[in-house]
C-alpha positions in Angstrom: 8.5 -5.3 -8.7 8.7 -8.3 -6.3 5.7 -10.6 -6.7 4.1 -10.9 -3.3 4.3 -14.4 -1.1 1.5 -16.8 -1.7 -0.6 -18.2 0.6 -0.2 -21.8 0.4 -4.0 -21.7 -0.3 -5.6 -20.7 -3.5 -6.2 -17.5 -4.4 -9.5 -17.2 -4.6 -11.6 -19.0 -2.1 -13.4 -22.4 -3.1 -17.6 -22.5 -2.3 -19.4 -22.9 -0.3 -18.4 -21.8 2.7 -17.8 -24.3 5.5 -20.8 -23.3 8.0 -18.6 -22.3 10.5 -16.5 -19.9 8.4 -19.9 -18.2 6.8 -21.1 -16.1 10.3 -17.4 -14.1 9.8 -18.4 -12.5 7.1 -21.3 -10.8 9.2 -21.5 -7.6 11.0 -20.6 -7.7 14.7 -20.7 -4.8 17.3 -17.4 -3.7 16.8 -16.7 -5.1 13.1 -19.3 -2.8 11.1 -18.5 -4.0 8.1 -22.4 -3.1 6.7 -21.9 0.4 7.8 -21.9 2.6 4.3 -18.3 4.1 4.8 -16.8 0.9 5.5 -18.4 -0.7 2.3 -17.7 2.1 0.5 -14.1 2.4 1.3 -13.7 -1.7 1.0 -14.5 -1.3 -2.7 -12.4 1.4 -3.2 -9.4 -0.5 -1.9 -10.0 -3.6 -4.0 -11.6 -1.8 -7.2 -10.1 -4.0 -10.0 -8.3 -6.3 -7.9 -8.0 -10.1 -9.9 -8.8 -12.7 -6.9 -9.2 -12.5 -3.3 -5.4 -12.8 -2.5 -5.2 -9.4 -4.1 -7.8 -8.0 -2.1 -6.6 -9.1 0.7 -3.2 -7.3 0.4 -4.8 -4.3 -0.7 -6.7 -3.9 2.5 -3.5 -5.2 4.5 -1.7 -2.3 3.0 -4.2 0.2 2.7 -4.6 -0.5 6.6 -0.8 -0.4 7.3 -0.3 2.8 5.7 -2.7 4.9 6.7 -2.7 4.1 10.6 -0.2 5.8 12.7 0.8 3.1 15.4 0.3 4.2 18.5 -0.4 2.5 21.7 -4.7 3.5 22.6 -6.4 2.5 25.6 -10.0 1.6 23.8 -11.9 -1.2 22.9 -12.3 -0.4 19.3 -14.8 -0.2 16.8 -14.1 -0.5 12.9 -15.8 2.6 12.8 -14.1 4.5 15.6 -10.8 3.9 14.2 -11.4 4.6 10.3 -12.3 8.3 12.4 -9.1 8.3 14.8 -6.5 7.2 12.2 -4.1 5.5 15.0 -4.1 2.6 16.8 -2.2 -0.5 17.7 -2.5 -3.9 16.7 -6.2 -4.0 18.6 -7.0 -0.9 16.2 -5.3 -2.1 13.1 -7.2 -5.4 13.2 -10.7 -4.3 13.9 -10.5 -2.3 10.9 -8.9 -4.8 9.2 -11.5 -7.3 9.2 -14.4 -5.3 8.8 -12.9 -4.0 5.4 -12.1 -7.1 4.9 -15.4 -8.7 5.5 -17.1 -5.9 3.5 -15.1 -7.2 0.7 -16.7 -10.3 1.1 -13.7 -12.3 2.6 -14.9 -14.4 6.0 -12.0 -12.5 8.7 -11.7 -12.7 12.2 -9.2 -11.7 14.7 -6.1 -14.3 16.0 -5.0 -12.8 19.4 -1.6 -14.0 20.8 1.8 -13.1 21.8 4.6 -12.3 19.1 8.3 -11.6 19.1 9.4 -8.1 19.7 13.1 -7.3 19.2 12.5 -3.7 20.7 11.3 -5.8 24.0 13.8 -8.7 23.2 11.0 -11.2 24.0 7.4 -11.9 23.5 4.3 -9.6 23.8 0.4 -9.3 23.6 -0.6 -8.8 19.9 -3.6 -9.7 17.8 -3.9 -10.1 14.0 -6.2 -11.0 11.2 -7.1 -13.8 9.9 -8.8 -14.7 6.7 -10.1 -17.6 4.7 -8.8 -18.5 1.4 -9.6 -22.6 1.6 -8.0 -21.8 4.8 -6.9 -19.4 7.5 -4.6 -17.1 6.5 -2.4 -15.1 8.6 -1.5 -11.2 7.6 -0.1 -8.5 10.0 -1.1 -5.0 8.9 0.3 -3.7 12.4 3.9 -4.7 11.4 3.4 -4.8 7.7 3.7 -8.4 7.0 1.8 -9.5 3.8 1.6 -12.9 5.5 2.3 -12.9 9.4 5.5 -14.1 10.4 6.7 -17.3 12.4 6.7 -15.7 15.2 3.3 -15.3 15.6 1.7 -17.5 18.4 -1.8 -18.0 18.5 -3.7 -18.4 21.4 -7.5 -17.4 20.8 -9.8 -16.6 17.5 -12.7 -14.4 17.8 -13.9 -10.5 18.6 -13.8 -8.6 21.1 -15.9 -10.8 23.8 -12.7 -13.4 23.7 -10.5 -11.5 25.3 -11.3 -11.8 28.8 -10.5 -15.7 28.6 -6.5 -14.3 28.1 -6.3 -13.9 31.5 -6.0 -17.6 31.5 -2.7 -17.5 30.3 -1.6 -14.1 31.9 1.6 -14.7 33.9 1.6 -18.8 32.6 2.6 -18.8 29.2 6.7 -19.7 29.3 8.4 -19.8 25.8 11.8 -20.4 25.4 13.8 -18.7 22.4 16.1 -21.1 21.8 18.0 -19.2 18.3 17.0 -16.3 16.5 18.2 -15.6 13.3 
């Protein structure tokens, strides 16, 4: 097969952590990632995978594949959508980083705007982000082993961020000026 993109950081993550990048490997409210199924199902997913790049794709995959993407009007839990087995990208990444995290990779979400050919222009979407010597960008939503360029980022964090979106609702303009 194809060997997968590398992150342009290492593959396995240097130590120690920076403080600010060891809290997001803890539990939050809607990122159980101490809950038993979650840690059980984390180390099923990366059983035998050689460095954390690996584990990272695994649980990007794993997420991908067994989500049907569907639009749900929740603020979701980790939990809640391991049960529901749909979501969009709010769904997708909550899971995402609590498997993650119970893997032992710091995660968090990035919420933004992307590109959407569908819409022909740029909409609401949130991803995760690990650290590997840095943040790394990966879309299980789309698919995307490493999140495209047309990700923008406007906020990092959970849940309790997304209020301060309304900051930009209706005053972000972007421009497209080519897209190939």
């Amino acid at each position: 097969g194809t060997s997968a993109p590398m992150p342009p950081a290492t593959r396995t993550r240097p130590a120690p952590l920076p403080a600010e990048v060891a809290p997001l490997l803890e539990p939050e409210l809607l990122v159980q990632s101490d809950h038993p199924r979650i840690r059980a199902l984390a180390a099923e997913i990366t059983a035998g995978a050689v460095d954390d790049w690996e584990r990272v794709l695994r649980v990007n995959r794993w997420v991908h594949e067994r989500l049907d993407k569907r639009p749900v009007a929740s603020l979701p839990s980790a939990l809640a959508v391991l049960d529901a087995g749909e979501g969009d990208c709010n769904e997708h990444t909550v899971l995402a980083v609590a498997l993650l995290r119970a893997a032992g990779l710091p995660a968090r979400t990035a919420i933004g705007v992307v590109w959407s050919e569908e819409a022909g222009g740029f909409g609401y979407h949130a991803w995760p982000e690990v650290w590997l010597g840095r943040w790394v960008w990966t879309d299980p939503t789309f698919g995307q082993e490493v999140a495209d360029a047309t990700h923008i980022k406007l906020l990092a964090g959970g849940v309790e961020r997304w209020p301060e979106l309304a900051a930009f609702l209706g005053r972000l303009e972007l421009e497209v000026k080519e897209v190939r």
